[in-house]
N, C-alpha and C positions, 0 to 999 in steps of 0.2 A: 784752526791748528790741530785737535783732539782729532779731523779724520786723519790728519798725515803720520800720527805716530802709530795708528793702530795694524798698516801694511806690514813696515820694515820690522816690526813687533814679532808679528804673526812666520813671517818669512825666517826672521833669526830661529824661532824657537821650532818651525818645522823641520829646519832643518840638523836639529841635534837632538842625540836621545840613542836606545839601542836594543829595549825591547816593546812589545806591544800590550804594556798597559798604560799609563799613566807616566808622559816624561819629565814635563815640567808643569809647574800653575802659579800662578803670583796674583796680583794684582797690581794698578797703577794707574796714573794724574798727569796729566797735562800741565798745571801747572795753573788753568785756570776754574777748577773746581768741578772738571768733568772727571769721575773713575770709570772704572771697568775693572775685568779679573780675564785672566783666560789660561786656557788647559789645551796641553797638547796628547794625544795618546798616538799610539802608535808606534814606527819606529823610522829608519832614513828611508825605508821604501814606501812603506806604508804610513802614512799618516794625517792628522785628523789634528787642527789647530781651532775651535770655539774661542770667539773671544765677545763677552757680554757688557754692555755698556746701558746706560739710561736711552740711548738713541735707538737701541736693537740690537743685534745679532749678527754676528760674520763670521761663517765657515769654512776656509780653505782646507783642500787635504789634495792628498795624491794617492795614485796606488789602489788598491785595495780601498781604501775609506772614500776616495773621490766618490763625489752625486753617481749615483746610478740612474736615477730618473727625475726627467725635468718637470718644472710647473708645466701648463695647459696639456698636459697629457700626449707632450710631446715624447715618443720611443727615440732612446740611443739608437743608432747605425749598429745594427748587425755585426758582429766580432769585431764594434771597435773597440780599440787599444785605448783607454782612457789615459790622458800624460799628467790629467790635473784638473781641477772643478773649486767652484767658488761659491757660496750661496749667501743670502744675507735676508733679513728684515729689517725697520725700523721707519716709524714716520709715516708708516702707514703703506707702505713700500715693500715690496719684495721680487727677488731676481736671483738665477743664477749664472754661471758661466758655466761651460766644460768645454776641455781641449782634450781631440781622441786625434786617433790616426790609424789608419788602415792602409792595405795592399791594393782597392779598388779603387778603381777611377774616378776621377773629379766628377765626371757626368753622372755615374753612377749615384754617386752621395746626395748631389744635388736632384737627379730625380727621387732618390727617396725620401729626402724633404719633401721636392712639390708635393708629391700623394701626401704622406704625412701632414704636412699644415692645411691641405685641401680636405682632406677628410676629419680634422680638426677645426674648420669653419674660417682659419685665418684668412683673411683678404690680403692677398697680396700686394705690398707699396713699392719693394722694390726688386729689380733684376737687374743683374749686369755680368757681362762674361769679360775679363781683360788679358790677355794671354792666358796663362795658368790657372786665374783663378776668375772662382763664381762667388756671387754674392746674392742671397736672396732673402727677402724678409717680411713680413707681415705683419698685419695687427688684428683684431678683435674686438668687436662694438664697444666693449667694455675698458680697451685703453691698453688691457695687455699686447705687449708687440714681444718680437723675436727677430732673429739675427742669424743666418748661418755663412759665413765664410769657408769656404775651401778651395785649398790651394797644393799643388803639384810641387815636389821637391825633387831635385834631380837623380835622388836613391831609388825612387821609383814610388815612394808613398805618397801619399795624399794626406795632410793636418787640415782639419776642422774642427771652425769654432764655433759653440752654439752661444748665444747670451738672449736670456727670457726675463721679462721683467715687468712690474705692473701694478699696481694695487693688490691689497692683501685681500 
């Protein structure tokens, strides 16, 4: 029960506030003897929700504070438009997400993955092209794997999603 409250949490308090320091912080219980405490900075565009628990660690932001750079030393896409990013620890675990979007091509994004996790050692598990979108993902002797999605919208952009994730 203690992971499902700490989402709608995190999402309520990103999204209120109005300048960029310090919006809100509290803390708070499940009800069965799990806390945590979390702090939001930022502001409705930009913003940066921590929220700390005995389990680990989870970061959402948008804007401005979203992840800039991912675990295995995987590079963002070139002028992508970051729309939001997710990172987290705990348990021995760690991952994160990000969602950008750009004016280039699906093909385009997706080749610059391939180089990218090829020149990063990842082996590749999966490909798939299905109309609009591609999908390709890999992993690393060590158990870290990765995830990119990208898909064509009919305004003419392209959203991709990365999700990295693995032992700490």
């Amino acid at each position: 029960m203690y992971q499902y409250l700490i989402l709608p949490l995190a999402f309520a308090n990103t999204a209120c506030g109005s300048n960029g320091d310090e919006m809100a912080s509290g803390s708070f219980g499940d009800g069965d003897g799990n806390k945590g405490n979390y702090t939001v900075f930022g502001d409705e565009a930009n913003s940066a929700t921590v929220i700390k628990m005995d389990a680990g660690e989870l970061r959402l932001a948008t804007g401005d504070q979203a992840v800039k750079e991912l675990p295995m030393d995987i590079k963002l896409y070139p002028g992508a438009e970051i729309q939001t990013s997710m990172s987290g620890a705990g348990e021995g675990k760690s991952g994160a997400m990000v969602v950008f979007s750009t004016t280039d091509s699906a093909d385009e994004v997706i080749a610059f993955y391939h180089k990218e996790l090829e020149s990063n050692g990842i082996m590749f598990k999966t490909e798939i092209k299905s109309g609009d979108m591609r999908v390709i993902g890999g992993e690393r002797p060590d158990g870290e794997s990765v995830h990119i999605s990208v898909a064509e919208s009919p305004d003419g952009r392209v959203t991709a999603t990365i999700i990295v994730g693995g032992d700490r």
